[in-house]
matplotlib code that plots the C-alpha trace (Angstrom):
import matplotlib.pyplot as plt

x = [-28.4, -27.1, -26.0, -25.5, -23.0, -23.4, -20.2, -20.3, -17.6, -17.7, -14.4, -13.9, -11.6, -9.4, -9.9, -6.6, -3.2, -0.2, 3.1, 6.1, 8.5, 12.2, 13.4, 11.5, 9.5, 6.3, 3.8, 1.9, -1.9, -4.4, -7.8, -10.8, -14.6, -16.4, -19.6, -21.7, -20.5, -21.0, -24.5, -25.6, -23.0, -21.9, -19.2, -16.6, -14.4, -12.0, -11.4, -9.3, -6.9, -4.4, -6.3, -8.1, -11.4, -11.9, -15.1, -13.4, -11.0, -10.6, -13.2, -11.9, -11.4, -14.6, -13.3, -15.6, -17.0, -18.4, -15.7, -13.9, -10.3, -7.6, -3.9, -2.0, 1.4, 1.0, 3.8, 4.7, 4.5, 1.5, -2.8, -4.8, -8.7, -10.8, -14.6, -15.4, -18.3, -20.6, -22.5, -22.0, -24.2, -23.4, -20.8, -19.7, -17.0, -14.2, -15.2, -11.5, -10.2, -7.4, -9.6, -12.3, -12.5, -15.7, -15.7, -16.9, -20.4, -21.0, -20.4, -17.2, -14.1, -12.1, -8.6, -5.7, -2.5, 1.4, 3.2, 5.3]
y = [39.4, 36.2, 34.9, 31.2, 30.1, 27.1, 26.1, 23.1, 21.4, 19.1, 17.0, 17.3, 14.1, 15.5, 13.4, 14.3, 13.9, 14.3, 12.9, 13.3, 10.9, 11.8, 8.7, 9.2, 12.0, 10.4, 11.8, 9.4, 10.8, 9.0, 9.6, 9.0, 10.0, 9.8, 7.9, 11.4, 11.9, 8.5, 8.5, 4.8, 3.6, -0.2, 0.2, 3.5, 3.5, 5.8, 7.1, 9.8, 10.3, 8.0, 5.0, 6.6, 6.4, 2.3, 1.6, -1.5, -0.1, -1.5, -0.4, 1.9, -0.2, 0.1, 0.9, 0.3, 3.7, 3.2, 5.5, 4.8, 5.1, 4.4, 5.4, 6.2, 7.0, 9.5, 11.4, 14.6, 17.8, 17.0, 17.8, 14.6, 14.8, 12.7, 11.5, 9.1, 6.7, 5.2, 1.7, 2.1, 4.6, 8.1, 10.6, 12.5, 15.4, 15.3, 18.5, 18.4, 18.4, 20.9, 22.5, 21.6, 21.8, 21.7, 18.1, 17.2, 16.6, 20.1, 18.8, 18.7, 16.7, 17.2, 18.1, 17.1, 18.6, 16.6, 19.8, 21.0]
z = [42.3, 41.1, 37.8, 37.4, 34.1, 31.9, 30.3, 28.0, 26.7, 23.5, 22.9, 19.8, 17.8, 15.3, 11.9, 10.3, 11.4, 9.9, 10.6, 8.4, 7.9, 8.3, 6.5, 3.3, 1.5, 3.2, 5.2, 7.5, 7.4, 9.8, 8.8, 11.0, 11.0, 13.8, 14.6, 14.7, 11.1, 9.9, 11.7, 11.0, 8.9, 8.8, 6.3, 5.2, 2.7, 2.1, -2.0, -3.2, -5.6, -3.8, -5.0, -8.3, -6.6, -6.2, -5.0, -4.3, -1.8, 1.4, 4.3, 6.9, 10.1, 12.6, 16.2, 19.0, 19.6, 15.7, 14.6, 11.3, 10.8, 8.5, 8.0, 4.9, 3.5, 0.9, -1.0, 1.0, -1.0, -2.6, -2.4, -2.6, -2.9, -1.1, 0.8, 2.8, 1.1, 3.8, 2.9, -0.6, -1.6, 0.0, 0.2, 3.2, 3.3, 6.6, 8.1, 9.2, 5.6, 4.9, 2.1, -0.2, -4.2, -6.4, -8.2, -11.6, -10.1, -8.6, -5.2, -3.1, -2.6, 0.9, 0.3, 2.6, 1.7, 2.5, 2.4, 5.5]

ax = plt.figure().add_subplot(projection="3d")
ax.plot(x, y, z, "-o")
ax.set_aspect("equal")
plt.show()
């Protein structure tokens, strides 16, 4: 008797990362969504509290694989909410978020926490 295995293995980009800044009370957060999750999407933009929601925030730069990334420096010790909002008209959650809060909508904000 034989038995044959199928193993398949997905790389998997990590959307968050941290980096804490010795220098200052900074941490260094590098967000990114990747072109599965932004299916379509020709334009990102990343709002949160860091930038009181601005729909007229800078896009997240568009690498070549059609990923979407961006990189800010956000207070350590603090919770910042946050989505990504793709073409202008919808919302999408980082599955990679630290945590996720119910919003004033009845939907949900990512969270990504600064604190060591």
């Amino acid at each position: 008797m034989s038995y044959q295995i199928n193993i398949e293995f997905k790389t998997e980009i990590m959307s968050l990362k941290k980096q804490f800044l010795k220098s200052k009370p900074v941490c260094k957060v590098s967000f990114r969504l990747d072109a599965a999750e932004a299916s379509g999407a020709n334009t990102v933009q990343l709002l949160g509290d860091f930038n009181n929601w601005d729909k007229s925030a800078e896009p997240m730069t568009k690498l070549k694989s059609n990923d979407f990334t961006a990189v800010l420096e956000l207070e350590s010790g603090k919770d910042y909410q946050f989505r990504y909002y793709i073409n202008g008209s919808a919302w999408k959650n980082d599955p990679q978020a630290d945590s996720f809060v119910t919003n004033a909508f009845g939907e949900e904000n990512g969270v990504v926490s600064t604190a060591e």
